[in-house]
N, C-alpha and C positions, 0 to 999 in steps of 0.2 A: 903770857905766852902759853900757846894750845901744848896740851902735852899727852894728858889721858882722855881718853875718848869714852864715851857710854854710848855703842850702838844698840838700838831697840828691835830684836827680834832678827829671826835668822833665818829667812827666805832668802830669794835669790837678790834681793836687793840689802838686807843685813849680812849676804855672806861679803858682797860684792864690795861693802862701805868697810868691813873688818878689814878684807884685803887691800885695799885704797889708804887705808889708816895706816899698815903696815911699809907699806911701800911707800909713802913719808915722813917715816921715821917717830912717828907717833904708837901711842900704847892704846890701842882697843880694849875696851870689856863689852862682849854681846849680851844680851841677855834673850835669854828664849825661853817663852812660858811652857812649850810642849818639851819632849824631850826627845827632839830629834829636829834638826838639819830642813827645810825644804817649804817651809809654808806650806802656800796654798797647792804645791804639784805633790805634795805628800798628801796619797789617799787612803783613806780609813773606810772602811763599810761601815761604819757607824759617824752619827756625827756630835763631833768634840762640842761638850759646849763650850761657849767661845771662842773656837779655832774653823775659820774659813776651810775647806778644801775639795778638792775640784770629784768630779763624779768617777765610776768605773770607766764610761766609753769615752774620755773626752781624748781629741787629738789637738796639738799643739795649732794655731791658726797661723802663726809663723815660721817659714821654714827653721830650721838647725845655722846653714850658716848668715842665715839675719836674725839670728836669736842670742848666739854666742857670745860669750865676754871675749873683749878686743885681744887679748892675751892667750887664749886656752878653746882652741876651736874645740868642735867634737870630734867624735872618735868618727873617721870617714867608714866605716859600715854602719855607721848609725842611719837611719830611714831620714830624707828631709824632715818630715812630720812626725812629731814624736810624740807615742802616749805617755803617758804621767810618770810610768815607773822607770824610763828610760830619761825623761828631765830630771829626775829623782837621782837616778846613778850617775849623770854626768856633774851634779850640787858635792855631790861624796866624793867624786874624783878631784872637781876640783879643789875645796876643802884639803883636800889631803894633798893634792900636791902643792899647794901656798902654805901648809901647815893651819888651817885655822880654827881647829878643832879645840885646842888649847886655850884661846883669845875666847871661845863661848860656855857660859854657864847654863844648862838645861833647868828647866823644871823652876825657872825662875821670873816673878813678874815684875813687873814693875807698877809701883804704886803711885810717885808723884815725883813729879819733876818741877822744881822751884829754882829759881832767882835766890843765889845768895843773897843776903843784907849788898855786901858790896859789888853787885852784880856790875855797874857802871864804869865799874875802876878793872873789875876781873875778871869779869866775864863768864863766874864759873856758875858750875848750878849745883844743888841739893839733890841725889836722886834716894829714892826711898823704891828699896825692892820685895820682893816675898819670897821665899823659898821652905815647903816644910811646914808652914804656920807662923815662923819665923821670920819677925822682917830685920832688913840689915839697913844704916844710913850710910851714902857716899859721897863723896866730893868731884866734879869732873867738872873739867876745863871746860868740855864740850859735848854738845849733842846729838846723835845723830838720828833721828824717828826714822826706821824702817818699816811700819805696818802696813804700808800700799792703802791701796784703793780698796777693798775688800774688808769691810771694818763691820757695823751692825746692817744685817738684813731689811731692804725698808720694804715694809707691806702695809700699803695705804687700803689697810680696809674700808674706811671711811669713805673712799671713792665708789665701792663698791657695794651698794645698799641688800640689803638681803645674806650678803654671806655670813654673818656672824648672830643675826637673830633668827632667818627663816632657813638658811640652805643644811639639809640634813647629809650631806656629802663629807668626805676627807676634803682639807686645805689647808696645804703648808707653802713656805716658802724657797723658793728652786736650792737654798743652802742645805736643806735638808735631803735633798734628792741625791740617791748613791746608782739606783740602777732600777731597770724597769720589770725586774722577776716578779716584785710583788704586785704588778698591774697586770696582770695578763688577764683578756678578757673585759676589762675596762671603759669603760666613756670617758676621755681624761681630758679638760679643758688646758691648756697653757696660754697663761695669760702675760703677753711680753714679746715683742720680736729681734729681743738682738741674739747676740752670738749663741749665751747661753738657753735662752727659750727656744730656741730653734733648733738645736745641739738633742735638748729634753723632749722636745715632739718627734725628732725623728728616732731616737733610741725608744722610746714608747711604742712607736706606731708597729716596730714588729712587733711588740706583742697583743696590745691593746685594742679592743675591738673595734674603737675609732678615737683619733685624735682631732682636738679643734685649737686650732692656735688663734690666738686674738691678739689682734695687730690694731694701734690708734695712730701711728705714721708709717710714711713711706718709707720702705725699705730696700736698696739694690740689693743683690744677692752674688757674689763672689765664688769661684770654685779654686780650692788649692791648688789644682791643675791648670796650668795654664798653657799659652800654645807652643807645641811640640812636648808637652808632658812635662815641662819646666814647671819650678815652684812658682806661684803666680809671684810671687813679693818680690823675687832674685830679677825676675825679668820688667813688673813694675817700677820699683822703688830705685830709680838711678839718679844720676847728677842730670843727666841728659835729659830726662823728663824732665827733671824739674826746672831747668833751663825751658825748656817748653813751654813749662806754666806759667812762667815769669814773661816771657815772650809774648806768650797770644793774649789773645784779650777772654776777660772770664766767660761771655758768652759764647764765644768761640768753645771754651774748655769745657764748658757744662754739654756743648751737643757733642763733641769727641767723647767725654766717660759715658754719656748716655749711650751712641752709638755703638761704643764698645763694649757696655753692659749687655743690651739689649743684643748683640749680636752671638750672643750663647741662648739665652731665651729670652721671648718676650715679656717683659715687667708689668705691663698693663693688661693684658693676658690674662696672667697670672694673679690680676687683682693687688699685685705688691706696691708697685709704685708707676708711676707716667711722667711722660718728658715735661708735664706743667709742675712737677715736684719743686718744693721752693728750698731744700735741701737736696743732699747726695748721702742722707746717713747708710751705710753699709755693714754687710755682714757675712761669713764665710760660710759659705756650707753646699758641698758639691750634692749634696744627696737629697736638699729640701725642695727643691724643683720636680724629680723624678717621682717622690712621698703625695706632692700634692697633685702631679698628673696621673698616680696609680689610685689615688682617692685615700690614700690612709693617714693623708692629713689634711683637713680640707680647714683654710683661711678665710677667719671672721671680722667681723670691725671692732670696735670698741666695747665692751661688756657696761650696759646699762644698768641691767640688778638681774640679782636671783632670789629665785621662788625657791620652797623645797628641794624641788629635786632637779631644775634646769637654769639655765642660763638666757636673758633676754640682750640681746644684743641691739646698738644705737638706730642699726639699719632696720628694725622692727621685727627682726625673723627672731627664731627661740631654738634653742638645740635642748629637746627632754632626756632624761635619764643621765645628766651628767653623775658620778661617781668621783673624780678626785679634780681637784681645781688648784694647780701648781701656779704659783707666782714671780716670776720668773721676773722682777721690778727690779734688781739692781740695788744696790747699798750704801747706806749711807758711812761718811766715815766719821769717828769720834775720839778725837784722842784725852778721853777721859783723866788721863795720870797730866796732865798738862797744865798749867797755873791758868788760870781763868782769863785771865788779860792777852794769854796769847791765845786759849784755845775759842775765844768768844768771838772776834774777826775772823776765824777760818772755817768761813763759810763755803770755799771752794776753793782750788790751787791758783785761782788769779787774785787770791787775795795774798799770795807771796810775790817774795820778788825772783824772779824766773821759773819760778812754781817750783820754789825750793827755801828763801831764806823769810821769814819773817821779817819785814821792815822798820816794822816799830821799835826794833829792839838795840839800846843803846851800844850793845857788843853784838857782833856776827858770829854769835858761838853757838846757835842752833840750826841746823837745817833737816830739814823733812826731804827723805829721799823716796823717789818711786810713786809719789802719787800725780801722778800722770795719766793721762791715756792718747798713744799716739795712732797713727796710721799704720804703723810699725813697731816692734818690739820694746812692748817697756822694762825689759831687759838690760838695753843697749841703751836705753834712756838714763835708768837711775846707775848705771855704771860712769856715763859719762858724766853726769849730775858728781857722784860720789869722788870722781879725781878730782873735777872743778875746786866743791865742798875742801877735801882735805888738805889741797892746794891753800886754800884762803887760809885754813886754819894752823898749816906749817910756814905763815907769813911768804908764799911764793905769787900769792897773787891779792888783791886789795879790791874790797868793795864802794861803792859809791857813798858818800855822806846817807845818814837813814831819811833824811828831808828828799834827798834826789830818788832812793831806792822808790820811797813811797808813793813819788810824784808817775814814778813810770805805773805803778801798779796801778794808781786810779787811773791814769789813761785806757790802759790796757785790760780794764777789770772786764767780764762779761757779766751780761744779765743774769737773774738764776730764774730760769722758765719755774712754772708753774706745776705743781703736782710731780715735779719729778724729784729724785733724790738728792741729798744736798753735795752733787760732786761735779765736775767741771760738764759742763752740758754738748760739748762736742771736742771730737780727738784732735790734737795737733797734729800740724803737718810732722813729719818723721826727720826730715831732711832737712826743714826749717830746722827746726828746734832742737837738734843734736847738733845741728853747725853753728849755732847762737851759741850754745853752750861749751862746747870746740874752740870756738873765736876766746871767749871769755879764759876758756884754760891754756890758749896758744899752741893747740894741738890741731886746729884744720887742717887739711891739708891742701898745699898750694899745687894746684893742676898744672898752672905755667911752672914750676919750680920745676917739676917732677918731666915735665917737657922737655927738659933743658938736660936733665942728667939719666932719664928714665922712662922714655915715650912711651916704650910697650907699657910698663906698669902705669902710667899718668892716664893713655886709653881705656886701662883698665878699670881706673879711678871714676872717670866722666862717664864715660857709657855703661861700666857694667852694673853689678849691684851695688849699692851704696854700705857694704859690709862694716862692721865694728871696727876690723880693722884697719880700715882709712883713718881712723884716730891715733894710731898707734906710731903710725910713719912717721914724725916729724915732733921737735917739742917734749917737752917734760914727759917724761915715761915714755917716748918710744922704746916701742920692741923690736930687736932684728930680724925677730922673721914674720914682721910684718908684711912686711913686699912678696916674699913666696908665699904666706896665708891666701894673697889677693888672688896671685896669679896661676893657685892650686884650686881655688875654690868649685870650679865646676867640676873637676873632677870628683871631690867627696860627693857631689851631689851625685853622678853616674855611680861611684862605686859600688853602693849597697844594690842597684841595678844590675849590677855584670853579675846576675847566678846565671844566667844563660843568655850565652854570646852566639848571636848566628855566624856562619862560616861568611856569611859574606858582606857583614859587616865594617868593611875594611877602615871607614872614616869616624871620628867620633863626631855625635851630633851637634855638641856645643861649638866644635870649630867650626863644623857645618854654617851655624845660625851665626858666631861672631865676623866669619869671612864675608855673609852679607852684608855686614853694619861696615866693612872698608872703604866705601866712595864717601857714605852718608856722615862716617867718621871725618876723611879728609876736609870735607867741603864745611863742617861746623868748626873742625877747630880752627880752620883757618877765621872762620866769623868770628870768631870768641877774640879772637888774637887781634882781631883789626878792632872789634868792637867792644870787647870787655877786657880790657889791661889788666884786671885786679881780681876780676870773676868775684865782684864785691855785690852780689846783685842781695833783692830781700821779697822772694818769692813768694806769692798769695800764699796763705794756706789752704789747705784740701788737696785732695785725694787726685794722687797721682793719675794718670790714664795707661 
């Protein structure tokens, strides 16, 4: 029987498995190699070695209320999008109000995690930690890896001939980057176009005397703003879409998000990406369109090799006097303190079972929370991962024989492309893959159910955002104020808006926008009702429209 827990490290997803452990009656110990609360939203001007953390200008890519743990919204004058030191103070608030300060040991690492002798019969493990110089040995039931996605920096210099024998430049990896004071005046290449290289080109380009971002796929481009000034994800990311996705057929889907991408700027235009694109990979960034139509970021292809002092690009053109060449490639993860037998197959999160438990292992007393990457907040992912997890391990829920676990993972497994990092090569769907995991802890929530006792809030549910706390309503650990979270939500989003209210203002706009969705409403749930009894559907994955 699970009793004491070893959770690994105290980010938002170490805080979140402490508190999940708590509230099943179980005994957590965290361990946290830094000495402080918050992972990677904890910013240092300097960088930790060994400790990931996010830069000076970064803004959250998902709003506040599709960020929040299901239980403990934010503080409603918090901004939708929040910078670092603001997800930092709400990691401390909540901490403190679950008490979980207590349950974590700072300044502590952990060294190896072993399979007792009688692991088969107990399922317990060996953990070996460091604190001081000082290591200490432990015994726990079970275990829970918190280290995300964000683990060793991967810079394939190798791909890039000339940088490490000929180029007489700066070049580091985007981990290393805090802020853009010290380029000023610069030639600065960024090599990479997702969130973060793109995030690092446009904080450069104010000061730097030209930025070149280097892009080898298509990329759409997203702005947090979306129509009427709403968060793009809240107005995104519903049951209703996804009911839509599930419904049309995928070439239908592909010219709808293109349509609707392109209906902010054009992508082909822009050199980013075209309707022949054989993916939809995306990325946030309301300011990197406006950077490269002002010219102080101008987008290149693939980086061929570098000479001395510049850059040759696949397309055959050359950009001279390059000066710093930032590698913005993404990270590989390693959980190096891990017995060799499990850490050797985890070659990416499809080699788990639900991209959480290890299959091969005769006891279900480890699981890996939070390495994910969804469409949406991996937040609200390793939270709902981490009730599932504690659930199995306070015997309230029961997994498949490891012969069945295993058989789904090899179905399910994906390829690992080529030259990239060794981490899952594209995002899950958000709405899939929290209601998988929902289903599994008996926590979904039932739309018809909610029909029947609570139409206004069940509307709420299908059409509006697909919030955290739609897990919370029904089933093991529901919260009572679950239901007012839902039906409060757009207002936290106006609040920290009302500093200045026009006199003639009279209506709020969110009523505004959801009293249009009433015919559109009527006429679908009546379809759902005739034609899905059970709203048991198992929708594509990809990105929402």
């Amino acid at each position: 029987m699970v009793r004491r827990v070893a959770v690994i490290g105290a980010g938002s997803s170490g805080l979140v498995a402490t508190k999940c452990c708590l509230d099943e009656g179980l005994e957590p110990t965290c361990f946290e190699r830094s000495e402080d609360i918050g992972g990677l939203w904890r910013f240092t001007d300097k960088a930790d070695r060994g400790r990931v953390s996010v830069y000076r200008s970064v803004i959250s890519n998902t709003s506040k209320e599709m960020s929040c743990f299901s239980d403990f919204p934010f503080p409603e004058d918090f901004p939708s999008f929040l910078p670092h030191n603001l997800f930092l103070e709400y990691f401390r608030m909540y901490a403190q109000h679950f008490q979980l300060l207590r349950h974590i040991r700072f300044k502590t690492t952990v060294i190896s995690v072993r399979k007792r002798p009688d692991f088969a019969t107990s399922g317990q493990w060996d953990v070996v930690t460091e604190a001081e110089g000082t290591q200490e040995s432990h015994v726990f039931d079970a275990v829970m890896v918190c280290a995300g996605n964000f683990q060793q920096p991967h810079l394939p210099l190798a791909s890039f001939p000339g940088i490490e024998t000929r180029f007489r430049g700066q070049y580091f990896h985007s981990l290393e980057y805090k802020d853009a004071a010290a380029f000023q005046g610069k030639r600065v290449l960024v090599v990479g176009i997702g969130n973060t290289g793109c995030d690092i080109a446009v904080d450069m380009s104010r000061v730097a005397a030209k930025v070149f971002l280097s892009a080898r796929s298509s990329t759409w481009v997203f702005s947090r703003v979306a129509n009427h000034g709403f968060p793009w994800d809240m107005l995104n990311t519903t049951r209703f879409n996804h009911f839509l996705e599930w419904l049309l057929p995928s070439a239908v889907m592909k010219r709808i998000r293109i349509w609707k991408t392109n209906s902010w700027f054009n992508h082909e235009i822009y050199g980013l990406a075209s309707a022949k694109s054989s993916n939809f990979n995306f990325i946030i960034n309301e300011e990197l369109p406006f950077c490269m139509l002002s010219g102080t970021i101008v987008l290149k292809s693939n980086v061929k090799e570098f000479t001395e002092t510049s850059a040759v690009f696949e397309d055959g053109t050359t950009e001279e006097n390059i000066d710093v060449v930032i590698f913005a490639t993404g990270y590989n993860f390693s959980f190096s303190f891990l017995e060799e037998s499990i850490c050797n197959p985890l070659k990416n999160n499809s080699t788990l079972y639900k991209c959480i438990f290890p299959p091969q292992l005769e006891r279900p007393t480890l699981a890996v929370i939070g390495l994910i990457k969804l469409t949406g907040s991996v937040m609200v992912g390793s939270e709902i991962q981490a009730r599932w997890v504690t659930g199995v391990f306070a015997g309230a829920y029961k997994l498949p024989p490891s012969s069945k676990m295993m058989a789904e993972v090899s179905k399910k497994q994906l390829p690992v492309k080529r030259n990239l990092p060794e981490k899952q090569n594209s995002r899950l769907n958000f709405i899939s893959y929290t209601s998988e995991i929902a289903s599994c802890a008996g926590v979904k929530p039932s739309v018809l159910r909610l029909l029947l006792t609570n139409p206004r809030l069940a509307l709420a549910v299908f059409f509006g955002p697909c919030t955290s706390y739609q897990y919370r309503l029904m089933g093991r650990g529901q919260w009572s104020g679950a239901g007012a979270a839902i039906l409060t939500q757009w207002q936290r989003v106006l609040k920290p808006l009302r500093t200045r209210v026009l006199e003639d203002s009279a209506s709020s706009y969110s009523w505004r926008w959801l009293g249009l969705l009433a015919l559109p409403m009527a006429l679908v749930v009546g379809f759902l009702l005739s034609k899905c009894p059970k709203l048991g559907w198992a929708p594509r994955a990809g990105l929402l429209f």
